[in-house]
SEKE-906826 format. One line per field, with one value per residue: x negated, z negated, y of N, C-alpha, C in turn. Coordinates in steps of 0.02 Angstrom, whole numbers, plus 50000, padded with zeros to 5 digits. Example, Ala and Ser with C-alpha at 12.3 -4.5 7.8 and 13.67 -1.06 7.14 Angstrom:
// residues 2
n.u 49340	49358
n.w 49610	49646
n.v 49716	49888
ca.u 49385	49316
ca.w 49610	49643
ca.v 49775	49947
c.u 49340	49355
c.w 49610	49606
c.v 49835	50002
// end
This chain:
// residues 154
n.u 48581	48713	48835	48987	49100	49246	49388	49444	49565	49752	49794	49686	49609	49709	49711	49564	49611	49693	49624	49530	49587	49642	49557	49496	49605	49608	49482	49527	49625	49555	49468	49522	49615	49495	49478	49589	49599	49483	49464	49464	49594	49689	49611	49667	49782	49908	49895	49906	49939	49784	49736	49767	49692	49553	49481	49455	49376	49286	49209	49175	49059	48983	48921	48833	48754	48677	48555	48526	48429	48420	48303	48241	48181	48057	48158	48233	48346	48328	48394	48358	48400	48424	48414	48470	48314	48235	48214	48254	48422	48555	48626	48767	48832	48846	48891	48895	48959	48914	48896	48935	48967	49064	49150	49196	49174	49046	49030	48951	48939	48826	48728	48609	48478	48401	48252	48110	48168	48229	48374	48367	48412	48412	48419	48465	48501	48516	48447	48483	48632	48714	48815	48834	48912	48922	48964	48969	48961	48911	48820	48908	49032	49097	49120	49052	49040	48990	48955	48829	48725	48624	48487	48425	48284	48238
n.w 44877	44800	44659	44619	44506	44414	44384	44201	44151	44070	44027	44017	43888	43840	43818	43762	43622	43555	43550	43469	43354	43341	43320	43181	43109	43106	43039	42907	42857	42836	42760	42642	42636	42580	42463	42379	42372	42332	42176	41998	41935	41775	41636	41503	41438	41373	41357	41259	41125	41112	41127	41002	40922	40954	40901	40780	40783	40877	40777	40675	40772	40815	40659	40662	40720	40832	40967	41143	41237	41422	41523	41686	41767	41864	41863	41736	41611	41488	41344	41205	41046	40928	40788	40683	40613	40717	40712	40757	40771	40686	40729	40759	40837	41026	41176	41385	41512	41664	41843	41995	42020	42113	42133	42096	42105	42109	41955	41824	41659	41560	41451	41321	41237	41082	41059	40981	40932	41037	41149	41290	41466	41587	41728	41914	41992	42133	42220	42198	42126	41954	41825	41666	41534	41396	41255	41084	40888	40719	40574	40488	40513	40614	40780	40924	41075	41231	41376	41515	41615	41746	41844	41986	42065	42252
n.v 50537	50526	50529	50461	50504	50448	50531	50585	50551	50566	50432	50361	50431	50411	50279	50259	50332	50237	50151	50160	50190	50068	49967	50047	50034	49891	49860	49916	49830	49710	49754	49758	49646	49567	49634	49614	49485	49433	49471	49455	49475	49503	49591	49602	49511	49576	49734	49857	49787	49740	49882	49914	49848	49882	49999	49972	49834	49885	49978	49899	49826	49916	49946	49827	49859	49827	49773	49743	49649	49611	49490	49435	49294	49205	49113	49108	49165	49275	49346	49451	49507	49618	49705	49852	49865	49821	49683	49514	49488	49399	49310	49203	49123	49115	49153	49181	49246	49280	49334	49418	49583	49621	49498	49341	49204	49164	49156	49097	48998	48968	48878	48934	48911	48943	49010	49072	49173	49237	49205	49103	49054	48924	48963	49011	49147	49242	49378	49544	49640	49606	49550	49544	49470	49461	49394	49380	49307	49377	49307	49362	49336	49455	49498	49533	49604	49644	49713	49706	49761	49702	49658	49594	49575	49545
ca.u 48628	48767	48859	49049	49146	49319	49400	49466	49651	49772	49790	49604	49610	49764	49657	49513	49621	49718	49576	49461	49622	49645	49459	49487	49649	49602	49422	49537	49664	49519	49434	49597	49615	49439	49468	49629	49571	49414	49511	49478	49636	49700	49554	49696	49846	49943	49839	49956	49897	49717	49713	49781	49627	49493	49448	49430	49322	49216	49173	49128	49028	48941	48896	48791	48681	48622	48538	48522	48404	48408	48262	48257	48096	48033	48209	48246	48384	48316	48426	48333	48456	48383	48458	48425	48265	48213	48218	48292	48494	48572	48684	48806	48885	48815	48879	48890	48991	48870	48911	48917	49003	49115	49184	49209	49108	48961	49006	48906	48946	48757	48709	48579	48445	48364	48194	48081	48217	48255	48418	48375	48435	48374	48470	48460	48512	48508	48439	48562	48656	48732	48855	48836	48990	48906	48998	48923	48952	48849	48813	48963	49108	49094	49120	48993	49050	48944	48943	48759	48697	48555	48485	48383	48246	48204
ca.w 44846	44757	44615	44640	44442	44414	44328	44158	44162	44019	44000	43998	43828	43775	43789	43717	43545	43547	43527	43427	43287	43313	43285	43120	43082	43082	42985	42841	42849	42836	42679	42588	42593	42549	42397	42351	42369	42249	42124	41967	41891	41709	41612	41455	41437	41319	41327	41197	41081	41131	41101	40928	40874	40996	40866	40735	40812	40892	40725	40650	40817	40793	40616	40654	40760	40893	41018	41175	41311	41470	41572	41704	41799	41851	41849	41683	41604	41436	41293	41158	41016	40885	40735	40678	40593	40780	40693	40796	40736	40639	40778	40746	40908	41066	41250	41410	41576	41714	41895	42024	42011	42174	42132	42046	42133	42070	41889	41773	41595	41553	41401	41283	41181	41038	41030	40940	40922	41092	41179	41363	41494	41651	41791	41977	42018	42204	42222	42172	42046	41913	41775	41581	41487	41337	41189	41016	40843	40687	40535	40423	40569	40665	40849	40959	41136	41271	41461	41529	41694	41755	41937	42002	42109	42278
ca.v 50493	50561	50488	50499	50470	50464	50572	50580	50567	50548	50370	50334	50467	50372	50217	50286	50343	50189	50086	50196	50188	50012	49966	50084	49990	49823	49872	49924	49784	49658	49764	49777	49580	49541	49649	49562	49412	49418	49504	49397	49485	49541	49584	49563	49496	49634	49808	49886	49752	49751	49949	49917	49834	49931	50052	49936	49797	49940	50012	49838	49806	49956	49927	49804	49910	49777	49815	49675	49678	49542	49488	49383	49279	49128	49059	49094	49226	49292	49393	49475	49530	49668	49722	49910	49862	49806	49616	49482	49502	49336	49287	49142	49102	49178	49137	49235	49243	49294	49343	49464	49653	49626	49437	49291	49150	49138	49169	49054	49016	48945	48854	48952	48883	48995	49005	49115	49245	49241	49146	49090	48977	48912	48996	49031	49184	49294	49453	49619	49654	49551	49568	49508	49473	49449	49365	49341	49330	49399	49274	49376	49340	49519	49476	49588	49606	49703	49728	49720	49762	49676	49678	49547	49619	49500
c.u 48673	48826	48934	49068	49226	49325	49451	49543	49679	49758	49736	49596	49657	49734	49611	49540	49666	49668	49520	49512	49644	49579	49477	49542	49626	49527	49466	49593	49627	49470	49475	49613	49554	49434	49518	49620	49536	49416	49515	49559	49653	49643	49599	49748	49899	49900	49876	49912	49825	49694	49721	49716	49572	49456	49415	49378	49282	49178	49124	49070	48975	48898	48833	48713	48635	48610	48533	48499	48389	48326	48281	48185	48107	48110	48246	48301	48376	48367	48393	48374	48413	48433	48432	48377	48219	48162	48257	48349	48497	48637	48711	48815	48841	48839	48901	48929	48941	48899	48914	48970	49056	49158	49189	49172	49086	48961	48989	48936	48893	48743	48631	48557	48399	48282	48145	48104	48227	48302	48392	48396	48397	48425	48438	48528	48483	48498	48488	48599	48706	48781	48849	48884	48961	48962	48975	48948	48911	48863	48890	49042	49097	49091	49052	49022	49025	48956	48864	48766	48650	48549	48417	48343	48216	48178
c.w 44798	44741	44605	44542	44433	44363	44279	44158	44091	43989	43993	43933	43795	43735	43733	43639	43540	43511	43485	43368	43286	43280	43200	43085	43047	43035	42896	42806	42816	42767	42622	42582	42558	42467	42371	42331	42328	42184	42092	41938	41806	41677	41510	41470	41397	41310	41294	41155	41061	41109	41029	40896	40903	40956	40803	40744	40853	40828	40702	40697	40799	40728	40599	40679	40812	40953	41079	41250	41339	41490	41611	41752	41788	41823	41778	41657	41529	41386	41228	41098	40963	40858	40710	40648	40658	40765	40745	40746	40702	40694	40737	40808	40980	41147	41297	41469	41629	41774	41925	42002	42049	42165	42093	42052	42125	41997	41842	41711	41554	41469	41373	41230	41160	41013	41036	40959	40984	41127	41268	41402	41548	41708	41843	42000	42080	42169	42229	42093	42031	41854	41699	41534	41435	41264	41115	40947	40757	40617	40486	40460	40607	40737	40873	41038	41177	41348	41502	41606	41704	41865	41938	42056	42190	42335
c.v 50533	50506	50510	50449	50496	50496	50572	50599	50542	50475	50343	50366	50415	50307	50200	50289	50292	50138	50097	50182	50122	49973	49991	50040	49925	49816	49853	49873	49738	49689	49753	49706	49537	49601	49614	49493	49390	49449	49452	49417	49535	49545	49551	49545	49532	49686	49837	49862	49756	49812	49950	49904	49851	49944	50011	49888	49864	49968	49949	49824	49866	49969	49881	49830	49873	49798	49725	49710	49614	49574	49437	49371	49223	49088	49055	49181	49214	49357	49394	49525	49547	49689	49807	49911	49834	49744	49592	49482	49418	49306	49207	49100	49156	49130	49206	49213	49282	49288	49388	49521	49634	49559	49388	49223	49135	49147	49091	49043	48970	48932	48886	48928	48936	48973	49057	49191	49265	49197	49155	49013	48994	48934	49021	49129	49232	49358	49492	49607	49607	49574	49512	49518	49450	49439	49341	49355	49318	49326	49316	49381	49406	49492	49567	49559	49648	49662	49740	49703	49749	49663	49637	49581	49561	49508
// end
C-alpha cells in the first residue's frame, strides 16, 4: 500500500500564514476590547492637584504608624487596624471598596461593624485575588488611605 500526498504548493503556505495571522489577529482584537471595556477609568480627576497634596497627606498618614491586616473565612472579611504600640488604632470613619484586580463588577462597598477592635463584614467572595481600597479616618481628622491585596484561597 502506498500513500500518495499532495504536494505543498504556494497557495496551501499562503493559506497556512493567512490563517495562522488571522487566528493571531482576531485573538488580539478581542483582548484589546475586553480590556477597554472593564476599564473602571480616571483614578483622579486633576493629577496636578492631587500631586500637590501627595506629600503632605502621606507624611500625616504615616505619622500615625498603622498598620492593617485582612483576613478572610467562613464568609466573613476581617480588618485588624494597629497603631505603633500594636494597640487597635482609634479609627473614626472606616469603609472599603472591594473587588477584583482586572475589573469593576464585583466591587463591593460592605458595611463594617466594630467589634473587639476588629471591623468585619459578612461577605461572599470567589476564589483569587482581590483588591482593598481601604478608606479610614483617625480620631484627630488624618485620612489613612491604603491599597491591600488579599487572595482568597479555594
Amino acid at each position: 500500500m502506498s500513500v500518495m500526498s499532495k504536494p505543498l504548493t504556494g497557495r496551501k503556505v499562503l493559506m497556512i500564514a493567512v490563517g495562522a495571522f488571522g487566528i493571531i489577529i482576531a485573538v488580539n482584537l478581542v483582548m484589546a476590547w475586553q480590556a477597554v471595556s472593564t476599564f473602571p477609568g480616571l483614578e483622579v480627576k486633576n493629577s496636578y492637584v492631587a500631586s500637590q497634596q501627595f506629600d503632605k497627606n502621606r507624611a500625616a498618614q504615616e505619622a500615625l504608624g498603622w498598620t492593617v491586616s485582612p483576613d478572610y473565612s467562613d464568609g466573613k472579611l476581617s480588618l485588624v487596624v494597629r497603631d505603633n504600640s500594636g494597640l487597635p488604632a482609634k479609627v473614626k470613619t472606616l469603609k472599603a471598596l472591594i473587588g477584583r484586580t482586572t475589573h469593576v463588577r464585583e466591587d463591593v462597598e460592605p458595611k463594617f461593624d466594630y467589634v473587639g477592635g476588629i471591623f468585619v463584614t459578612p461577605l461572599q467572595l470567589g476564589p483569587g485575588a482581590w483588591l482593598i481600597h481601604l478608606d479610614a479616618e483617625a480620631a484627630d481628622g488624618t485620612h489613612f488611605r491604603q491599597r491591600i491585596d488579599l487572595f482568597v484561597k479555594g
